[in-house]
C-alpha positions, -999 to +999 in steps of 0.1 A: +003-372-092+006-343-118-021-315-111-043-326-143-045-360-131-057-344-093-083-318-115-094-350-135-102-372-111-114-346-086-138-343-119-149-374-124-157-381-084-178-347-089-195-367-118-205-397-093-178-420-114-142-426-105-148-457-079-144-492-083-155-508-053-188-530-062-220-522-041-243-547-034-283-538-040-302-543-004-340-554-014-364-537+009-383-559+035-424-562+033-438-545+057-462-568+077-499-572+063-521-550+082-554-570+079-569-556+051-557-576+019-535-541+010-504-549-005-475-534+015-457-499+005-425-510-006-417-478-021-383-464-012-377-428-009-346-417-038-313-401-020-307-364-028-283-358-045-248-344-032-244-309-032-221-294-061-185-291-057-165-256-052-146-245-078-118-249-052-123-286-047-128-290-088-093-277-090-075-304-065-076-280-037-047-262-021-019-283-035-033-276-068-037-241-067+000-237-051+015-255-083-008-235-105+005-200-091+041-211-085+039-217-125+021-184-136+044-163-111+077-180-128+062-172-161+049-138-154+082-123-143+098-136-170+074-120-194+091-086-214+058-075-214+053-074-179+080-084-158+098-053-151+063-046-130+078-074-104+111-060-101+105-045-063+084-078-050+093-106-030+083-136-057+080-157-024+052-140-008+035-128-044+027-163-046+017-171-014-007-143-014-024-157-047-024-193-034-049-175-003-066-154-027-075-176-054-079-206-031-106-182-011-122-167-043-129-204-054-148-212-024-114-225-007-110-227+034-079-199+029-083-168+045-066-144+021-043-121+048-029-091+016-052-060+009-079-059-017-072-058-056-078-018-055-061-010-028-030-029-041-029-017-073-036+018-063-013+044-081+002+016-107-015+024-142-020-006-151-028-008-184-052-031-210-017-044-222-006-053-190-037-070-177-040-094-211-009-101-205-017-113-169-043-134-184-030-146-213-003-160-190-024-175-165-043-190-194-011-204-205-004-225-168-039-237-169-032-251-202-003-266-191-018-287-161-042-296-186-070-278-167-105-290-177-123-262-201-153-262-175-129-252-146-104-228-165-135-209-177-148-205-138-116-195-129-109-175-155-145-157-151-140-156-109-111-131-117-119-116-146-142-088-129-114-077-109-101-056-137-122-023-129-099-030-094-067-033-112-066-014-147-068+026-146-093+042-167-081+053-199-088+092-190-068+096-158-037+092-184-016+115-191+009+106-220+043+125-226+047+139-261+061+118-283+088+148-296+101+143-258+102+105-259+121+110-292+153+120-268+153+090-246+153+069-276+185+085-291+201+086-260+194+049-252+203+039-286+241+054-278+243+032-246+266+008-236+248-005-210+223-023-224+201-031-192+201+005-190+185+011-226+161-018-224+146+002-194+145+034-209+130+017-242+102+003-215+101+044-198+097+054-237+066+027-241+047+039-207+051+071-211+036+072-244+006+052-228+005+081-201+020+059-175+041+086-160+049+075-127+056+042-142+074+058-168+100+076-139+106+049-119+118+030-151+139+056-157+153+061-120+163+024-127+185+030-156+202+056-137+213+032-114+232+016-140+243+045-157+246+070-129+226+103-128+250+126-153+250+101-184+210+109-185+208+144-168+191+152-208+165+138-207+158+137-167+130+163-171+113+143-198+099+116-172+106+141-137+087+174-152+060+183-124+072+163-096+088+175-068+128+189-063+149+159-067+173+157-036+206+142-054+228+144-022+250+112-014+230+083+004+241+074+040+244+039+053+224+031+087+234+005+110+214-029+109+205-028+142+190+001+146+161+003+167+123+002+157+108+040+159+079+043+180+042+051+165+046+091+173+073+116+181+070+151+194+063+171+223+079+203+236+077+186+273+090+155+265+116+168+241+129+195+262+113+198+300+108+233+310+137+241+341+108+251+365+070+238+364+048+270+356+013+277+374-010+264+347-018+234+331-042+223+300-060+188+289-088+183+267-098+164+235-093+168+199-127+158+179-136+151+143-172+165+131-179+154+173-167+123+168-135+104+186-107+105+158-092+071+150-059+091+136-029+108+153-030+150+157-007+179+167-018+203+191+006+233+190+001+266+215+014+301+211+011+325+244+005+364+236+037+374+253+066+356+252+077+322+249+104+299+244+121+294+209+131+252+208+157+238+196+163+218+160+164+183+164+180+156+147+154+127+140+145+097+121+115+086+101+123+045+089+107+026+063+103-006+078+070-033+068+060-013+039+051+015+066+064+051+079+080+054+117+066+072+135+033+079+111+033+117+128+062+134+141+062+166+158+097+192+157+109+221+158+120+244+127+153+236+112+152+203+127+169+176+101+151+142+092+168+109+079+148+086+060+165+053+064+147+021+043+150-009+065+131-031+044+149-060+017+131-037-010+131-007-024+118+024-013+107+062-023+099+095+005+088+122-013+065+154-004+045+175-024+035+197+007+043+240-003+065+245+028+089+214+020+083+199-018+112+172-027+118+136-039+144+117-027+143+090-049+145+053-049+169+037-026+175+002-009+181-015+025+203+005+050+205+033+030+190+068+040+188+107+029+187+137+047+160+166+049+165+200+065+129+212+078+135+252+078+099+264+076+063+259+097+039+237+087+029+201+076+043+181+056+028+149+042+051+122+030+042+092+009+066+067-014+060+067-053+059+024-051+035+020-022+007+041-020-007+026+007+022+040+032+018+080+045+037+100+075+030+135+085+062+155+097+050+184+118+076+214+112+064+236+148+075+274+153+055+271+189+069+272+221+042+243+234+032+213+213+024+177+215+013+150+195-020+135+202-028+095+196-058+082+185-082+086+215-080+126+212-068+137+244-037+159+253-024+179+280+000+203+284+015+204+323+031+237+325+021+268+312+022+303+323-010+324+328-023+342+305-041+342+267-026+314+237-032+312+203-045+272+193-039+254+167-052+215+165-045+193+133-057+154+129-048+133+098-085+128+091-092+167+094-090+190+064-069+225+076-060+236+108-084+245+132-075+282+149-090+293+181-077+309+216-077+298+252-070+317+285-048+293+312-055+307+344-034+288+378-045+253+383-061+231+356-077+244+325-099+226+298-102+232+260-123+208+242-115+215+202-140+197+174-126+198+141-139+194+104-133+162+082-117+163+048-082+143+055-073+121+022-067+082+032-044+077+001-020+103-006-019+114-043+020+102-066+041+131-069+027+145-097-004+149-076-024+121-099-048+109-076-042+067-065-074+058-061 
Protein backbone atom coordinates (compact mmCIF):
# COMPACT_ATOMS: atom_id res chain seq x y z
CA UNK A 1 0.00 0.00 0.00
CA UNK A 2 1.62 3.45 -0.99
CA UNK A 3 2.27 5.69 2.16
CA UNK A 4 -0.71 8.24 1.27
CA UNK A 5 -3.09 5.43 1.24
CA UNK A 6 -1.50 4.21 5.02
CA UNK A 7 -1.70 8.31 6.07
CA UNK A 8 -5.31 8.31 4.62
CA UNK A 9 -6.72 5.69 6.08
CA UNK A 10 -4.79 5.89 9.28
CA UNK A 11 -6.92 9.36 9.02
CA UNK A 12 -10.02 8.34 8.49
CA UNK A 13 -9.92 5.48 11.46
CA UNK A 14 -8.75 8.63 13.62
CA UNK A 15 -12.04 10.24 12.31
CA UNK A 16 -14.17 7.12 13.77
CA UNK A 17 -14.90 6.14 9.79
CA UNK A 18 -13.06 3.67 7.69
CA UNK A 19 -14.98 0.28 8.86
CA UNK A 20 -17.48 -1.56 7.30
CA UNK A 21 -18.45 -4.21 9.54
CA UNK A 22 -22.38 -3.57 10.62
CA UNK A 23 -23.05 -3.27 14.40
CA UNK A 24 -26.05 -4.32 15.77
CA UNK A 25 -27.92 -1.68 18.49
CA UNK A 26 -28.35 -3.75 22.00
CA UNK A 27 -31.75 -2.21 23.66
CA UNK A 28 -31.16 -1.81 27.34
CA UNK A 29 -33.22 -4.18 29.67
CA UNK A 30 -35.92 -2.52 32.27
CA UNK A 31 -34.75 -2.62 35.39
CA UNK A 32 -37.36 -4.38 37.66
CA UNK A 33 -40.26 -2.13 39.24
CA UNK A 34 -39.31 -1.33 42.66
CA UNK A 35 -42.87 -0.97 44.19
CA UNK A 36 -43.54 2.43 43.83
CA UNK A 37 -45.20 3.06 40.31
CA UNK A 38 -41.56 4.83 39.23
CA UNK A 39 -40.72 4.14 35.87
CA UNK A 40 -37.32 2.42 35.58
CA UNK A 41 -33.94 4.46 34.68
CA UNK A 42 -33.17 3.34 31.47
CA UNK A 43 -30.75 5.93 30.81
CA UNK A 44 -27.44 4.67 29.51
CA UNK A 45 -24.22 6.35 30.29
CA UNK A 46 -22.37 7.78 26.55
CA UNK A 47 -18.76 6.09 25.93
CA UNK A 48 -15.88 8.54 26.12
CA UNK A 49 -14.44 9.13 23.47
CA UNK A 50 -11.01 7.62 22.32
CA UNK A 51 -8.12 9.55 23.08
CA UNK A 52 -6.48 11.47 20.04
CA UNK A 53 -3.93 9.93 17.81
CA UNK A 54 0.00 10.85 17.81
CA UNK A 55 1.15 12.54 15.10
CA UNK A 56 3.26 9.34 14.76
CA UNK A 57 0.36 7.02 14.25
CA UNK A 58 -1.44 9.89 11.89
CA UNK A 59 1.56 9.33 9.65
CA UNK A 60 1.25 5.33 9.23
CA UNK A 61 3.84 4.71 11.86
CA UNK A 62 7.43 3.51 11.43
CA UNK A 63 7.01 2.15 7.86
CA UNK A 64 5.82 5.47 6.95
CA UNK A 65 8.21 7.61 8.32
CA UNK A 66 11.17 5.24 6.91
CA UNK A 67 9.80 5.75 3.24
CA UNK A 68 9.31 9.41 4.00
CA UNK A 69 13.09 9.92 4.99
CA UNK A 70 14.52 7.41 2.58
CA UNK A 71 12.90 9.97 -0.02
CA UNK A 72 13.95 13.42 1.49
CA UNK A 73 17.64 11.95 2.14
CA UNK A 74 17.79 10.80 -1.80
CA UNK A 75 16.57 14.21 -2.66
CA UNK A 76 18.58 16.20 -0.29
CA UNK A 77 21.94 15.02 -1.43
CA UNK A 78 21.15 15.53 -4.70
CA UNK A 79 20.29 19.03 -4.09
CA UNK A 80 23.24 21.78 -5.58
CA UNK A 81 22.13 23.73 -2.95
CA UNK A 82 22.94 21.59 -0.27
CA UNK A 83 24.38 18.39 -1.08
CA UNK A 84 27.99 19.01 -0.98
CA UNK A 85 27.07 19.36 3.01
CA UNK A 86 26.58 15.31 2.82
CA UNK A 87 29.66 14.48 1.16
CA UNK A 88 31.47 12.99 4.44
CA UNK A 89 28.18 11.00 5.81
CA UNK A 90 27.16 7.58 5.65
CA UNK A 91 23.51 8.13 3.77
CA UNK A 92 22.73 4.65 5.43
CA UNK A 93 22.78 5.75 8.94
CA UNK A 94 21.70 9.65 8.16
CA UNK A 95 18.50 8.02 7.52
CA UNK A 96 18.26 5.78 10.07
CA UNK A 97 18.89 8.39 12.60
CA UNK A 98 15.92 10.59 11.25
CA UNK A 99 13.62 7.53 10.99
CA UNK A 100 14.31 7.44 15.30
CA UNK A 101 14.28 11.02 15.56
CA UNK A 102 11.30 12.00 13.83
CA UNK A 103 9.44 8.76 14.70
CA UNK A 104 10.25 9.89 18.50
CA UNK A 105 9.57 13.61 18.04
CA UNK A 106 5.97 12.58 16.75
CA UNK A 107 5.13 10.69 19.74
CA UNK A 108 6.64 7.45 18.08
CA UNK A 109 7.90 4.28 20.41
CA UNK A 110 11.70 4.95 18.80
CA UNK A 111 14.28 5.84 20.95
CA UNK A 112 16.41 8.22 19.00
CA UNK A 113 20.25 6.76 19.76
CA UNK A 114 22.45 10.12 17.63
CA UNK A 115 23.24 13.37 19.72
CA UNK A 116 20.96 16.35 19.91
CA UNK A 117 20.31 18.84 16.95
CA UNK A 118 23.03 21.43 18.64
CA UNK A 119 25.43 19.27 19.44
CA UNK A 120 25.38 17.87 15.83
CA UNK A 121 25.45 20.72 14.02
CA UNK A 122 27.94 22.36 16.23
CA UNK A 123 30.81 24.27 14.18
CA UNK A 124 28.81 23.86 10.63
CA UNK A 125 27.42 27.40 9.78
CA UNK A 126 24.55 26.47 8.67
CA UNK A 127 23.01 29.00 7.02
CA UNK A 128 19.12 30.52 6.37
CA UNK A 129 19.82 29.18 2.68
CA UNK A 130 20.72 25.88 3.73
CA UNK A 131 18.00 25.34 6.24
CA UNK A 132 15.01 26.42 3.56
CA UNK A 133 16.44 24.34 1.54
CA UNK A 134 16.13 21.41 4.07
CA UNK A 135 12.53 22.28 4.35
CA UNK A 136 11.63 23.10 1.21
CA UNK A 137 12.85 19.58 0.40
CA UNK A 138 11.12 17.81 2.98
CA UNK A 139 8.08 19.69 2.02
CA UNK A 140 8.56 18.41 -1.33
CA UNK A 141 8.50 14.32 -0.07
CA UNK A 142 5.47 15.06 1.93
CA UNK A 143 3.88 16.28 -1.15
CA UNK A 144 4.77 13.40 -2.90
CA UNK A 145 3.21 10.68 -0.49
CA UNK A 146 0.33 12.95 -0.72
CA UNK A 147 0.64 13.77 2.99
CA UNK A 148 -2.63 15.21 4.41
CA UNK A 149 -2.28 19.23 5.05
CA UNK A 150 -3.31 18.63 8.75
CA UNK A 151 -0.29 16.21 9.28
CA UNK A 152 2.44 17.90 6.99
CA UNK A 153 1.70 21.16 9.00
CA UNK A 154 2.33 19.19 12.56
CA UNK A 155 5.24 17.78 11.23
CA UNK A 156 6.50 20.53 9.62
CA UNK A 157 5.80 22.76 12.87
CA UNK A 158 7.38 19.69 15.29
CA UNK A 159 10.74 20.55 13.54
CA UNK A 160 10.62 23.77 12.66
CA UNK A 161 11.77 25.14 16.18
CA UNK A 162 14.87 23.24 15.88
CA UNK A 163 16.45 25.88 13.76
CA UNK A 164 17.93 28.06 16.75
CA UNK A 165 19.74 24.26 17.20
CA UNK A 166 20.84 24.10 13.70
CA UNK A 167 21.37 27.62 11.90
CA UNK A 168 24.29 30.03 13.30
CA UNK A 169 23.40 33.39 14.18
CA UNK A 170 24.06 35.80 11.56
CA UNK A 171 26.86 37.69 13.78
CA UNK A 172 29.23 34.89 14.57
CA UNK A 173 30.05 35.19 10.62
CA UNK A 174 32.76 36.18 9.44
CA UNK A 175 32.77 36.78 5.47
CA UNK A 176 35.97 36.90 3.30
CA UNK A 177 36.28 40.02 1.15
CA UNK A 178 34.93 39.72 -1.90
CA UNK A 179 38.34 41.32 -3.77
CA UNK A 180 39.89 37.88 -2.33
CA UNK A 181 37.04 35.68 -3.53
CA UNK A 182 37.61 37.52 -6.92
CA UNK A 183 40.84 35.10 -7.30
CA UNK A 184 39.29 31.78 -6.78
CA UNK A 185 36.82 32.71 -9.32
CA UNK A 186 39.48 33.41 -12.03
CA UNK A 187 41.46 30.58 -11.12
CA UNK A 188 38.42 28.18 -11.24
CA UNK A 189 37.19 29.56 -14.32
CA UNK A 190 40.79 28.37 -16.10
CA UNK A 191 40.20 24.79 -14.72
CA UNK A 192 40.06 21.74 -16.43
CA UNK A 193 38.75 19.89 -13.87
CA UNK A 194 35.53 20.84 -13.58
CA UNK A 195 34.54 18.98 -10.18
CA UNK A 196 37.25 20.96 -9.01
CA UNK A 197 35.71 24.46 -10.02
CA UNK A 198 32.26 23.61 -9.07
CA UNK A 199 33.71 23.21 -5.50
CA UNK A 200 35.64 26.29 -5.47
CA UNK A 201 32.50 28.15 -7.00
CA UNK A 202 30.63 26.61 -3.75
CA UNK A 203 34.12 27.79 -1.34
CA UNK A 204 33.48 31.29 -3.32
CA UNK A 205 29.51 31.33 -2.18
CA UNK A 206 30.32 30.34 1.72
CA UNK A 207 32.83 32.36 2.09
CA UNK A 208 31.07 35.33 1.02
CA UNK A 209 28.28 34.29 3.54
CA UNK A 210 31.12 34.11 6.25
CA UNK A 211 31.15 30.31 6.24
CA UNK A 212 34.83 30.02 6.50
CA UNK A 213 35.37 26.78 7.81
CA UNK A 214 32.93 25.57 5.40
CA UNK A 215 34.46 27.63 2.88
CA UNK A 216 38.13 25.59 3.48
CA UNK A 217 37.03 22.38 3.57
CA UNK A 218 35.41 23.01 0.06
CA UNK A 219 38.43 24.09 -1.03
CA UNK A 220 40.71 21.25 0.60
CA UNK A 221 38.34 19.14 -1.70
CA UNK A 222 39.22 20.69 -4.91
CA UNK A 223 42.70 20.17 -4.11
CA UNK A 224 42.23 16.72 -4.11
CA UNK A 225 41.38 16.77 -7.61
CA UNK A 226 43.74 19.24 -8.53
CA UNK A 227 46.64 18.67 -6.27
CA UNK A 228 47.94 21.28 -3.82
CA UNK A 229 50.33 23.39 -6.41
CA UNK A 230 47.59 24.16 -9.12
CA UNK A 231 45.83 26.23 -6.21
CA UNK A 232 48.80 27.21 -3.87
CA UNK A 233 47.29 31.23 -5.03
CA UNK A 234 44.74 31.30 -3.62
CA UNK A 235 45.39 28.82 -0.57
CA UNK A 236 45.57 31.71 1.89
CA UNK A 237 42.27 33.10 0.80
CA UNK A 238 40.18 30.31 2.65
CA UNK A 239 43.52 29.03 5.12
CA UNK A 240 44.42 32.74 6.52
CA UNK A 241 44.30 32.38 10.49
CA UNK A 242 44.29 28.74 10.85
CA UNK A 243 46.98 26.87 11.88
CA UNK A 244 50.49 25.74 9.85
CA UNK A 245 49.36 23.39 7.25
CA UNK A 246 51.61 20.07 7.50
CA UNK A 247 51.81 19.18 3.55
CA UNK A 248 54.17 16.14 4.14
CA UNK A 249 53.36 12.83 2.21
CA UNK A 250 50.46 10.68 3.87
CA UNK A 251 51.46 7.14 5.24
CA UNK A 252 49.35 4.03 4.84
CA UNK A 253 48.60 2.06 8.17
CA UNK A 254 47.87 -1.47 8.16
CA UNK A 255 44.05 -2.62 8.50
CA UNK A 256 44.57 -4.51 11.37
CA UNK A 257 46.01 -2.46 13.53
CA UNK A 258 45.04 -2.67 16.97
CA UNK A 259 42.44 -0.47 18.87
CA UNK A 260 44.48 2.18 21.18
CA UNK A 261 43.60 2.11 24.71
CA UNK A 262 41.57 5.07 26.57
CA UNK A 263 45.04 6.73 27.98
CA UNK A 264 48.78 6.47 27.35
CA UNK A 265 51.64 7.76 29.41
CA UNK A 266 53.59 7.13 32.47
CA UNK A 267 57.32 7.51 33.17
CA UNK A 268 57.01 3.95 35.16
CA UNK A 269 55.20 2.20 32.78
CA UNK A 270 56.99 3.58 29.78
CA UNK A 271 60.42 3.12 31.07
CA UNK A 272 60.74 1.27 34.80
CA UNK A 273 63.42 2.86 36.81
CA UNK A 274 66.62 -0.09 36.99
CA UNK A 275 66.35 0.04 40.94
CA UNK A 276 63.11 0.87 43.10
CA UNK A 277 64.05 4.22 45.06
CA UNK A 278 62.99 4.75 48.85
CA UNK A 279 59.88 6.88 48.41
CA UNK A 280 56.70 6.54 46.95
CA UNK A 281 53.56 9.03 46.30
CA UNK A 282 49.54 8.49 45.85
CA UNK A 283 46.82 10.91 46.18
CA UNK A 284 43.87 12.48 44.27
CA UNK A 285 43.45 14.95 41.72
CA UNK A 286 40.11 17.18 42.47
CA UNK A 287 38.05 19.70 40.63
CA UNK A 288 36.64 22.89 42.74
CA UNK A 289 36.58 19.54 45.59
CA UNK A 290 34.88 17.55 43.51
CA UNK A 291 35.78 13.83 41.87
CA UNK A 292 36.74 14.83 38.14
CA UNK A 293 34.83 12.77 35.61
CA UNK A 294 37.89 13.53 32.95
CA UNK A 295 41.37 12.15 32.45
CA UNK A 296 44.64 14.36 34.03
CA UNK A 297 48.47 14.43 34.00
CA UNK A 298 50.29 14.56 37.01
CA UNK A 299 54.00 15.39 36.15
CA UNK A 300 56.90 15.76 39.05
CA UNK A 301 60.17 17.56 38.96
CA UNK A 302 62.77 16.80 42.10
CA UNK A 303 65.09 19.88 43.11
CA UNK A 304 68.24 18.03 42.27
CA UNK A 305 68.56 15.79 39.62
CA UNK A 306 66.53 13.59 37.63
CA UNK A 307 66.26 11.48 34.75
CA UNK A 308 65.89 13.03 31.13
CA UNK A 309 63.32 10.19 29.17
CA UNK A 310 63.38 9.14 26.06
CA UNK A 311 61.23 10.29 22.71
CA UNK A 312 58.71 7.89 21.89
CA UNK A 313 57.17 6.94 18.86
CA UNK A 314 53.23 6.78 19.41
CA UNK A 315 49.82 6.71 17.86
CA UNK A 316 46.73 8.67 18.37
CA UNK A 317 43.76 6.83 15.83
CA UNK A 318 40.62 8.15 14.63
CA UNK A 319 38.35 5.41 14.96
CA UNK A 320 34.15 5.83 15.81
CA UNK A 321 34.22 9.52 15.24
CA UNK A 322 36.58 9.60 18.50
CA UNK A 323 40.45 10.28 19.45
CA UNK A 324 42.69 7.06 20.89
CA UNK A 325 43.77 7.47 23.61
CA UNK A 326 41.64 10.89 24.46
CA UNK A 327 45.03 11.96 26.76
CA UNK A 328 48.42 10.82 26.06
CA UNK A 329 51.31 11.49 28.10
CA UNK A 330 55.33 11.63 26.41
CA UNK A 331 58.23 12.82 26.47
CA UNK A 332 59.70 15.91 24.44
CA UNK A 333 60.56 15.18 20.88
CA UNK A 334 58.50 12.15 20.90
CA UNK A 335 56.69 11.76 17.31
CA UNK A 336 52.77 11.09 16.94
CA UNK A 337 50.98 9.39 13.89
CA UNK A 338 47.44 10.22 13.40
CA UNK A 339 46.15 7.35 11.44
CA UNK A 340 42.01 7.64 10.37
CA UNK A 341 40.51 4.24 10.72
CA UNK A 342 37.16 5.17 10.08
CA UNK A 343 35.29 4.68 6.19
CA UNK A 344 35.17 8.67 6.38
CA UNK A 345 37.07 11.35 6.34
CA UNK A 346 38.92 12.95 8.88
CA UNK A 347 40.89 16.37 10.12
CA UNK A 348 43.66 16.57 13.47
CA UNK A 349 44.54 19.91 13.85
CA UNK A 350 45.85 22.05 17.04
CA UNK A 351 45.67 25.48 17.79
CA UNK A 352 47.69 24.97 21.12
CA UNK A 353 51.10 27.90 21.21
CA UNK A 354 53.65 25.11 21.78
CA UNK A 355 52.55 22.88 18.74
CA UNK A 356 49.94 24.90 16.20
CA UNK A 357 49.38 22.78 12.81
CA UNK A 358 46.62 21.36 10.56
CA UNK A 359 47.09 18.35 8.91
CA UNK A 360 44.36 18.36 6.73
CA UNK A 361 41.64 16.09 5.48
CA UNK A 362 42.56 12.59 4.89
CA UNK A 363 40.73 9.08 4.47
CA UNK A 364 40.81 5.49 5.82
CA UNK A 365 44.28 3.95 6.46
CA UNK A 366 45.92 6.94 5.87
CA UNK A 367 48.01 8.87 8.63
CA UNK A 368 50.52 11.98 9.16
CA UNK A 369 53.26 12.57 11.38
CA UNK A 370 53.92 15.13 14.19
CA UNK A 371 57.26 15.86 15.95
CA UNK A 372 56.40 17.12 19.62
CA UNK A 373 59.79 19.14 20.37
CA UNK A 374 58.45 21.47 23.17
CA UNK A 375 56.61 21.11 26.84
CA UNK A 376 53.25 21.53 27.22
CA UNK A 377 49.67 20.61 26.15
CA UNK A 378 48.35 20.35 23.26
CA UNK A 379 44.66 20.05 22.44
CA UNK A 380 43.62 18.38 19.33
CA UNK A 381 40.20 18.49 17.62
CA UNK A 382 39.10 17.68 13.74
CA UNK A 383 37.59 20.58 11.63
CA UNK A 384 34.39 18.05 10.48
CA UNK A 385 33.48 16.72 13.93
CA UNK A 386 33.45 18.89 16.70
CA UNK A 387 32.32 16.71 19.02
CA UNK A 388 35.79 14.60 19.01
CA UNK A 389 38.92 16.18 21.28
CA UNK A 390 42.45 14.49 22.56
CA UNK A 391 44.96 16.09 24.76
CA UNK A 392 48.70 15.13 23.88
CA UNK A 393 50.78 15.81 26.92
CA UNK A 394 54.40 16.99 25.61
CA UNK A 395 56.38 16.19 29.44
CA UNK A 396 60.06 17.62 30.18
CA UNK A 397 59.71 15.76 33.73
CA UNK A 398 61.51 12.94 34.86
CA UNK A 399 58.11 11.41 36.77
CA UNK A 400 54.63 11.65 35.21
CA UNK A 401 51.51 9.65 34.80
CA UNK A 402 48.23 9.96 33.46
CA UNK A 403 45.37 9.96 35.85
CA UNK A 404 41.69 8.34 34.75
CA UNK A 405 38.63 9.50 35.78
CA UNK A 406 38.36 8.60 39.54
CA UNK A 407 41.44 11.10 40.41
CA UNK A 408 43.87 8.99 41.96
CA UNK A 409 47.66 8.45 41.03
CA UNK A 410 50.72 7.17 42.45
CA UNK A 411 54.06 7.27 41.78
CA UNK A 412 56.12 3.98 43.29
CA UNK A 413 59.57 5.15 43.26
CA UNK A 414 60.97 8.31 44.03
CA UNK A 415 63.98 9.47 45.76
CA UNK A 416 63.90 11.64 48.90
CA UNK A 417 63.81 14.88 48.83
CA UNK A 418 61.61 18.30 47.67
CA UNK A 419 59.51 18.15 43.86
CA UNK A 420 58.05 20.67 42.03
CA UNK A 421 54.02 19.52 41.04
CA UNK A 422 52.21 20.05 38.43
CA UNK A 423 48.52 18.52 37.97
CA UNK A 424 46.25 19.21 34.80
CA UNK A 425 42.52 17.68 34.22
CA UNK A 426 40.62 18.24 31.00
CA UNK A 427 37.83 19.92 32.94
CA UNK A 428 40.47 22.26 34.77
CA UNK A 429 41.49 25.68 33.36
CA UNK A 430 45.65 25.98 33.71
CA UNK A 431 47.95 23.98 35.50
CA UNK A 432 47.94 23.85 39.07
CA UNK A 433 51.71 24.46 40.54
CA UNK A 434 52.62 23.46 44.01
CA UNK A 435 55.56 21.38 45.86
CA UNK A 436 55.77 18.17 47.90
CA UNK A 437 58.56 16.66 50.10
CA UNK A 438 58.87 12.54 49.62
CA UNK A 439 60.38 11.36 52.61
CA UNK A 440 61.18 7.07 52.79
CA UNK A 441 58.06 5.11 52.79
CA UNK A 442 54.65 6.35 51.56
CA UNK A 443 53.79 9.91 51.07
CA UNK A 444 50.37 11.62 50.26
CA UNK A 445 49.49 14.80 48.22
CA UNK A 446 45.97 15.51 47.75
CA UNK A 447 45.82 18.39 44.86
CA UNK A 448 42.20 20.34 44.19
CA UNK A 449 42.11 22.17 41.12
CA UNK A 450 39.98 25.12 39.53
CA UNK A 451 37.33 24.48 36.71
CA UNK A 452 37.39 26.30 33.41
CA UNK A 453 38.16 23.23 30.84
CA UNK A 454 36.06 23.94 27.35
CA UNK A 455 33.74 20.68 26.53
CA UNK A 456 33.85 21.62 22.73
CA UNK A 457 37.01 22.68 21.35
CA UNK A 458 36.80 25.89 19.17
CA UNK A 459 37.55 25.22 14.65
CA UNK A 460 40.88 26.27 13.81
CA UNK A 461 40.34 29.61 13.38
CA UNK A 462 39.36 29.63 17.06
CA UNK A 463 35.35 30.46 16.10
CA UNK A 464 33.74 29.04 18.91
CA UNK A 465 31.31 25.59 18.00
CA UNK A 466 28.77 26.09 20.23
Amino acid sequence: MRIGAIVACLVLAACGGGSSKKTTAVKPVPAADDGKGEAPDTAVAKPAPPPPRSLYDRLGGEPAIGAVVDDFVNRTTTDPRIKERFFNTDPNNLKRLLVEFVCRETGGPCKYSGRDMATSHAGMDLVDDEFNALVENLAATLDKFKVPEKEKSDLLGALGPLKPDIVVAPEKLKPIPDARLAQVTKLAAGLKDKAAAELLNLAVVAGKRGQRSYAEQLFSRAEMYTGSRALAPVASVFRAGAPPRVATALKQMPADTGAQPRFVGGSESDEPDRRIAAGSLHGTIKIDGKTPSGLGVVMLWPEKGGRKRVAKQRIIEQRGKLFAPHVMAVPVGSTVSFPNFDPIFHNVFSLSKIKPFDLGMYKNGETREVKLDKPGIVRLGCNLHANMSAYLIVVDAPHYVVVDSDGAFSFKSLAPGKYKVQAWNEQSGEPLTSSVTIKAGANEDNLDLKGGGQAVSPDKFGTARQ
